[in-house]
N, C-alpha and C positions, 0 to 999 in steps of 0.2 A: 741369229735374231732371238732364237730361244732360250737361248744360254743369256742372254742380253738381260730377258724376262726375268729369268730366275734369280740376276745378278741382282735387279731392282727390284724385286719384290721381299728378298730378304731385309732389306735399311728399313722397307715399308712395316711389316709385321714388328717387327724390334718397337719400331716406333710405337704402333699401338698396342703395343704388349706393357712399356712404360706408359705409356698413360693412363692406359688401366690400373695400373699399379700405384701412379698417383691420386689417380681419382680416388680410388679404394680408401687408400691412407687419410685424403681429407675428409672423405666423408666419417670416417673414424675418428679422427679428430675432432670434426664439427660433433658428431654424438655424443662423446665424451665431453666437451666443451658445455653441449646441453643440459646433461645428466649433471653436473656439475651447479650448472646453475638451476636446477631443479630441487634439489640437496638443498644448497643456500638460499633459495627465495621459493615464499607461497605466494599460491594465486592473492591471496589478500594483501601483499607487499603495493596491488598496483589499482589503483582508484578508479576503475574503469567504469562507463557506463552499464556494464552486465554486472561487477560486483555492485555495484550502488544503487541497482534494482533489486539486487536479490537480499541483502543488509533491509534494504528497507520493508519491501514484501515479508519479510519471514521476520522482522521485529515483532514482542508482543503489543507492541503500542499501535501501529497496523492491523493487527491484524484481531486485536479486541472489536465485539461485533458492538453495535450501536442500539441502544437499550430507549423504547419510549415508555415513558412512568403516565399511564391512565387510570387519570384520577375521576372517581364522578363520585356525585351529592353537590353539596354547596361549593361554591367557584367564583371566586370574583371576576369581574366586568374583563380585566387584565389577561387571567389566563383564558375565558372563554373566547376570546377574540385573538387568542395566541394564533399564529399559521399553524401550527401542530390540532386544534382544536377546530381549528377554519376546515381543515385539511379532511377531518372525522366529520366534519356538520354536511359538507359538501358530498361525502359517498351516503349519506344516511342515515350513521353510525350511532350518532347522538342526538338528543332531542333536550331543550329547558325551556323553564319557566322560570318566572322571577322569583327572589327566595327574599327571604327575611336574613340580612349579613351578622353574620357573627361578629365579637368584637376583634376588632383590627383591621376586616375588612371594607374599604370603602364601597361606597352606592354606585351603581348597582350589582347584586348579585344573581346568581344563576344554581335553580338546583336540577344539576345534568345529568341525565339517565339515557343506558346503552335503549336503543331501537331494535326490536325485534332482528332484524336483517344485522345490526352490532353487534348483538347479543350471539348471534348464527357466527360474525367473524371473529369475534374476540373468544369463544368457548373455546376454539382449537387450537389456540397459540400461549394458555394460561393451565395451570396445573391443575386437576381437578378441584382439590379443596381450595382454591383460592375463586370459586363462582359469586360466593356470596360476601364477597369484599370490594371495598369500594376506593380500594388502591392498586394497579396492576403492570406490574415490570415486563411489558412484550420485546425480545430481541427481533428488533426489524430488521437491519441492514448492515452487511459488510463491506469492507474497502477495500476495490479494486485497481493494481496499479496500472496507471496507462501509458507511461511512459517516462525516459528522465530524461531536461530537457536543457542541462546543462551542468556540470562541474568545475568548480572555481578551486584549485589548491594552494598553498600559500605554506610552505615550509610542513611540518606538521599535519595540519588543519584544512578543512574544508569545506565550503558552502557547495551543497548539493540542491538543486529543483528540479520538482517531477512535477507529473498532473495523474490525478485518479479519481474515482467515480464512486457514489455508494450502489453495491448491487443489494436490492431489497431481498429480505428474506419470504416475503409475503406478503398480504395484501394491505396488512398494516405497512409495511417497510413500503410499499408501491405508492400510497397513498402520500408518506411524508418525505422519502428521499428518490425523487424520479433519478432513474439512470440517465435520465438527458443531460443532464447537469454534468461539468465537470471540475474539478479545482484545482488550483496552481498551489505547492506550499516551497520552502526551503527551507532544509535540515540542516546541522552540522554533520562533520563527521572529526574523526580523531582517530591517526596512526601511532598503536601503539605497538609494543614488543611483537606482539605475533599478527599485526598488518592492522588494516582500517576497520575502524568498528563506528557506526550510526549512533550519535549519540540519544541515547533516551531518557536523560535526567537532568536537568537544567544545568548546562558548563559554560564556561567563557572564554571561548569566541564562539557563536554559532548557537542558533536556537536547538533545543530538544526537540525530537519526534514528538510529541506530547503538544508543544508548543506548537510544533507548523502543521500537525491537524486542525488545530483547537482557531487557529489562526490563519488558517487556507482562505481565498479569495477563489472564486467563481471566474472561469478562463473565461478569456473572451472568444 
């Protein structure tokens, strides 16, 4: 019975001595196979939703911050009643009185002066020599991606949509671009020699990054 054992246990070992030996060789193969296609294709060969976040996130068109131009002294009836101006009347910011309109501007005008508690918010976000001017460029808000929320390809070419959000930089950016808010836009894109690039200049097929910020709708 022993001898029996030992008969069958030799076919047995053999056996998984060759398999192991198979296994070995495919997996050598499948690596080599891999490295192969590693050599010949970049991550940017394939339009994925992680490449098409990361293209559009790290565009400079993305990722230019969002500049509000405050302006005070005389202001037509048009800009005072702007939501950007509504947005400053409502925290405090700003205070007018009826003014006398320069020429070109129609009736009624407004001559608009920062409020004490304005004056406290706008000092810290403006360069010191620019206090006593009555033009001022505050970078309020950046854009956040939230997500992409579908890729269309078509030979070449590509319509991409995502949704993102302006995060304010401060209390001016809180005031005019709430985070609540989000937006839907669609970008092109375009596979060229070295894989997919986000287009940011007006091309045809497909809007520019330029365009589908500028042109973003409010998600529902």
């Amino acid at each position: 019975m022993r001898v029996d054992s030992l008969a069958l246990s030799r076919p047995l070992r053999s056996i998984r001595a060759h398999f192991a030996r198979s296994l070995y060789i495919l997996v050598l193969g499948l690596s080599g196979v891999l490295f192969l296609l590693l050599l010949f294709f970049s991550p940017r060969d394939f339009l994925t939703h992680r490449l098409a976040a990361d293209l559009i996130a790290g565009s400079s068109a993305f990722r230019a911050r969002q500049d509000f131009q405050l302006r005070i002294g005389v202001l037509s009836n048009q800009d005072y009643i702007s939501p950007s101006y509504l947005a400053l009347q409502h925290r405090g910011w700003i205070s007018a009185t009826n003014a006398a309109c320069p020429p070109g501007l129609g009736l009624p005008c407004w001559d608009v002066a920062l409020t004490p508690s304005g004056v406290e918010t706008i000092q810290s976000l403006i360069a010191p020599g620019d206090s006593e001017k009555k033009y001022f460029n505050i970078s309020a808000a950046r854009r956040e991606l939230i997500a992409i929320t579908g890729v269309s390809k078509q030979g070449n070419v590509a319509d991409v949509e995502f949704t993102w959000k302006w995060v304010p930089l401060n209390e001016v950016g809180a005031a005019m671009y709430p985070d609540s808010v989000s937006y839907h836009s669609s970008v092109g894109f375009r596979n060229y020699d070295d894989g997919w690039r986000v287009l940011e200049t007006p091309a045809h097929p497909g809007q520019s990054l330029n365009e589908a910020l500028e042109n973003a709708e409010p998600s529902p």
